[in-house]
C-alpha positions in Angstrom: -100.3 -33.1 24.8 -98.0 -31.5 22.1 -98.7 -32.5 18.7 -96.1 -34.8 16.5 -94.0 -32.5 13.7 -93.8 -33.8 9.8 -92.0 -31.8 7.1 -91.7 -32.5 3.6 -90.8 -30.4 0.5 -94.3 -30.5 -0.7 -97.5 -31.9 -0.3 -95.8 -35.4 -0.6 -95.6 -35.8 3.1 -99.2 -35.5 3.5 -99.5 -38.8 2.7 -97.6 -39.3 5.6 -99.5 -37.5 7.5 -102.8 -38.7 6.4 -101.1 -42.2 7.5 -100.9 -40.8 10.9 -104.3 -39.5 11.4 -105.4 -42.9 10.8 -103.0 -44.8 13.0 -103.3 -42.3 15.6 -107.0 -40.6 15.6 -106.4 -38.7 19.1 -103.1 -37.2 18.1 -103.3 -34.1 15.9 -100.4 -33.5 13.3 -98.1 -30.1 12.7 -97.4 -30.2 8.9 -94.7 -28.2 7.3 -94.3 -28.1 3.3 -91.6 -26.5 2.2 -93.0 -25.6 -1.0 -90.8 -22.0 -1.4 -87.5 -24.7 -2.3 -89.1 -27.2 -3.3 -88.0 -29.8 -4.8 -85.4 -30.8 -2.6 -84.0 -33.7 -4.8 -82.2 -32.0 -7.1 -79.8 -30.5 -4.7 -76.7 -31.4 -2.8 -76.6 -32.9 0.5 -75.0 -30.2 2.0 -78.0 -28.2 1.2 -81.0 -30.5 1.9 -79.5 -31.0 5.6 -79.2 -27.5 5.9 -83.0 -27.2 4.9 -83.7 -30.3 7.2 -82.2 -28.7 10.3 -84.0 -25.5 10.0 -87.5 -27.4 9.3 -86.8 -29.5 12.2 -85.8 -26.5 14.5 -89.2 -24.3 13.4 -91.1 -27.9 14.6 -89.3 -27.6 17.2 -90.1 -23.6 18.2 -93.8 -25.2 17.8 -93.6 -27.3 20.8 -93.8 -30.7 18.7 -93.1 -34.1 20.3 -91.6 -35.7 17.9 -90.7 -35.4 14.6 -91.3 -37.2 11.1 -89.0 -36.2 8.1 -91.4 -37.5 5.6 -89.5 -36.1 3.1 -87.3 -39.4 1.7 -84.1 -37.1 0.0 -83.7 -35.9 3.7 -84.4 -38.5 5.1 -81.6 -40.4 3.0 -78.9 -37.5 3.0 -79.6 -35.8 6.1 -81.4 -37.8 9.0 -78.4 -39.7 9.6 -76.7 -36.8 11.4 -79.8 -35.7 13.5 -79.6 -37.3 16.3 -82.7 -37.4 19.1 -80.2 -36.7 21.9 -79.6 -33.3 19.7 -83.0 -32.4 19.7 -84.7 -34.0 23.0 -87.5 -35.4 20.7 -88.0 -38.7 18.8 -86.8 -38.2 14.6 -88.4 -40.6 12.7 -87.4 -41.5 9.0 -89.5 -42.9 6.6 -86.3 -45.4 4.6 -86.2 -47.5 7.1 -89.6 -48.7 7.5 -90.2 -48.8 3.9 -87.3 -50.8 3.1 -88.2 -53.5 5.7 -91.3 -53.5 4.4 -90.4 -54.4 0.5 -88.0 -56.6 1.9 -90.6 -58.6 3.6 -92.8 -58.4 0.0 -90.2 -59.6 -2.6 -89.5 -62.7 -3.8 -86.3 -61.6 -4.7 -85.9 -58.4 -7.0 -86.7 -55.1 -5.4 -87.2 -51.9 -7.3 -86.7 -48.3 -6.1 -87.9 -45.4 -7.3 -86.8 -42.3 -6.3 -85.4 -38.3 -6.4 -82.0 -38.0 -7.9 -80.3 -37.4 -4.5 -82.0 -40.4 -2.7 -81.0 -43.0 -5.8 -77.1 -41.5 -5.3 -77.1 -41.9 -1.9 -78.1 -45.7 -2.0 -79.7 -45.6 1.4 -82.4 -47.7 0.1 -80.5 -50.2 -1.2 -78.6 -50.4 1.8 -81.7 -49.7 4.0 -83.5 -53.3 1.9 -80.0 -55.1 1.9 -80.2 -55.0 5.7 -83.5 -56.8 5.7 -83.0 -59.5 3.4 -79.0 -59.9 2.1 -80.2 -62.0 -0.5 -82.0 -59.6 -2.2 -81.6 -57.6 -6.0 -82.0 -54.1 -5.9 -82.0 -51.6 -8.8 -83.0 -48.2 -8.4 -84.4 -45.2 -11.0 -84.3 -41.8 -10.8 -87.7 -40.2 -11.6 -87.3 -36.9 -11.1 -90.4 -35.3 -13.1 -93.0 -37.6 -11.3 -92.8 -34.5 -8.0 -93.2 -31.4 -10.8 -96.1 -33.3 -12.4 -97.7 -34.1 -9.0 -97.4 -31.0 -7.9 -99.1 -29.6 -11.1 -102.1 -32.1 -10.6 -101.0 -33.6 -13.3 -101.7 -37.6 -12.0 -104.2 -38.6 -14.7 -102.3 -36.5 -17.5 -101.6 -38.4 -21.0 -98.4 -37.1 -20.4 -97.6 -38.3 -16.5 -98.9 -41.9 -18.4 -95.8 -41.6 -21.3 -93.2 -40.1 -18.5 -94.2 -43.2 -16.1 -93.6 -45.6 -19.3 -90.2 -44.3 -20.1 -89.0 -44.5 -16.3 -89.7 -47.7 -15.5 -89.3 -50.0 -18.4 -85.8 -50.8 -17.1 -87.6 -51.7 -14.1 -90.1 -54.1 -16.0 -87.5 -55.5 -18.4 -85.9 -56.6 -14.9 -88.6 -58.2 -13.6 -88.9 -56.6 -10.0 -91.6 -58.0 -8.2 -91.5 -55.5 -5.3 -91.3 -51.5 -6.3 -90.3 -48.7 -3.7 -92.1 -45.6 -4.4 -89.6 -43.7 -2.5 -90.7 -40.3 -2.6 -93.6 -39.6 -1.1 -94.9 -37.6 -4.3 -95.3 -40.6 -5.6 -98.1 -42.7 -3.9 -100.3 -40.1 -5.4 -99.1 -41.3 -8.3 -100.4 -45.4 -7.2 -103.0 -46.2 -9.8 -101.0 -45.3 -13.0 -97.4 -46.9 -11.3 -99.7 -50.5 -10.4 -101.2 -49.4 -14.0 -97.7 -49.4 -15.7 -95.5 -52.3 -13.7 -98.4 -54.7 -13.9 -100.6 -56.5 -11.1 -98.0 -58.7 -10.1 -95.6 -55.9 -8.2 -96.2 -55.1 -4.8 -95.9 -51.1 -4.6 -94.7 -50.3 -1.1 -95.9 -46.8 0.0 -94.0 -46.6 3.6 -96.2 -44.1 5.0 -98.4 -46.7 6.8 -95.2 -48.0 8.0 -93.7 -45.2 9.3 -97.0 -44.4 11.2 -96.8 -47.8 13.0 -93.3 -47.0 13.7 -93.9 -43.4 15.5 -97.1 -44.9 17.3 -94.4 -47.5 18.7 -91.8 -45.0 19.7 -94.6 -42.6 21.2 -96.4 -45.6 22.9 -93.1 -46.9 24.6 -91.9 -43.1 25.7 -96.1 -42.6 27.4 -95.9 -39.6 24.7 -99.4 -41.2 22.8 -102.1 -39.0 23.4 -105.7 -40.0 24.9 -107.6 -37.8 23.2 -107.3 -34.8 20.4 -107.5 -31.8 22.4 -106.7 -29.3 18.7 -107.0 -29.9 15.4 -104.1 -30.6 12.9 -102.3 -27.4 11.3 -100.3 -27.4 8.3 -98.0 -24.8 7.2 -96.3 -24.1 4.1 -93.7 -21.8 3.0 -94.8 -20.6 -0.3 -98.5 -19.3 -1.1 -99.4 -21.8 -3.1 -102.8 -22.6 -4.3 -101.7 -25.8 -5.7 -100.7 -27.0 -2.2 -103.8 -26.0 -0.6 -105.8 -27.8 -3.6 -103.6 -31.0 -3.1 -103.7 -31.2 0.7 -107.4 -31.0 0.5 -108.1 -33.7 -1.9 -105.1 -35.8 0.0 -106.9 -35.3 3.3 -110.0 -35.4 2.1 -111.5 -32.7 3.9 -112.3 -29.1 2.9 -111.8 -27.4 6.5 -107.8 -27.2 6.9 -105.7 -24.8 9.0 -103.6 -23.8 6.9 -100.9 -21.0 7.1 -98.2 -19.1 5.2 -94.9 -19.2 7.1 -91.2 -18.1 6.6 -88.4 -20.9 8.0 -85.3 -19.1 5.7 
């Protein structure tokens, strides 16, 4: 049984994907980081979907089952023109399932925080407006949370006076529900409950994006009885920070990692 694709920017995703070996212990996971152009929320929509389509066609030449754009820019600007029929596999998003999620959370002010492109492109406003009509959303840019994740940088005096300045609009609102919608960001979950306070649910939708794909597999017969390989994650830049960070998010020393080229 072919294993199920997930790309990202970074090592973001591998929350994601860490999400999926949990849900799903038989299946085993193809990661792709695209760490060479990273980050991809800075750049135009034109570009990110042209970076989209050529991860999703090298998960593709891998013999994948389906695919996971854990990335949430892509998934904002550029999942909306891949369509399954295109690519004879199931492409899952991770928006979707996170904004249903905080919808179900709030009580009735939803924050989002995000890349540049995915706050522009309101899809998560849109995405949590779908759920629950009713509710306030207000989203934040926070662009320097991926750089300072990427560094290793989460418990850095610094990451604590950047997370401050972000989301004090947030607090001065009084959100009760906060989106971290970039999926650098959950790494960032004790310092973002830290700063907004006990009382806001953070919604991290990589554990609902893997019940989704178990769900789509499950009703195509695609789920998988047992592991028959281990996972194998590829990056596009030689990176020792990735390798660092997808250990420590995996927590296991023994990855397969390799260095690949998807230009």
């Amino acid at each position: 049984m072919s294993a199920i694709g997930v790309f990202d920017s970074g090592v973001g995703g591998l929350t994601v994907a860490a999400a999926l070996e949990r849900r799903l212990p038989a299946e085993s996971i193809l990661y792709l980081g695209d760490t060479a152009r990273l980050p991809y929320g800075t750049k135009s929509a034109a570009t990110v979907s042209r970076y989209t389509r050529r991860n999703v066609s090298f998960l593709l030449e891998r013999g994948v089952k389906a695919v996971v754009v854990a990335c949430n820019t892509a998934s904002a600007l550029a999942l909306p023109y891949l369509h399954p029929d295109e690519w004879g596999v199931p492409v899952c998003g991770v928006i979707e399932p996170g904004a249903e999620q905080a919808a179900r959370a709030s009580r009735g002010r939803v924050g989002v925080i995000a890349t540049e492109s995915t706050v522009h492109s309101g899809a998560y406003a849109e995405a949590i407006h779908r759920h629950g009509a009713g509710l306030e959303v207000r989203s934040v840019a926070c662009p320097l949370f991926v750089s300072l994740v990427e560094e290793g940088w989460q418990d850095d005096p610094i990451t604590a006076e950047v997370a401050r300045r972000y989301l004090a609009p947030l607090r001065e609102e009084g959100v009760d529900t906060l989106v971290l919608g970039c999926t650098h960001y959950p790494l960032l979950r004790p310092l973002l409950q830290e700063t907004m306070g006990p009382g806001v649910a953070l919604i991290d939708s990589a554990e609902a994006v893997a019940a989704e794909v178990a769900a789509v597999l499950g009703g195509l017969g695609l789920l998988a009885a047992e592991r028959r390989e281990e996972s194998h994650f590829c990056f596009t830049d030689d990176n020792v920070r990735f390798q660092r960070l997808a250990r420590a998010i995996l927590g296991r020393e023994d990855l397969s990692l390799e260095l690949v080229d998807v230009s």
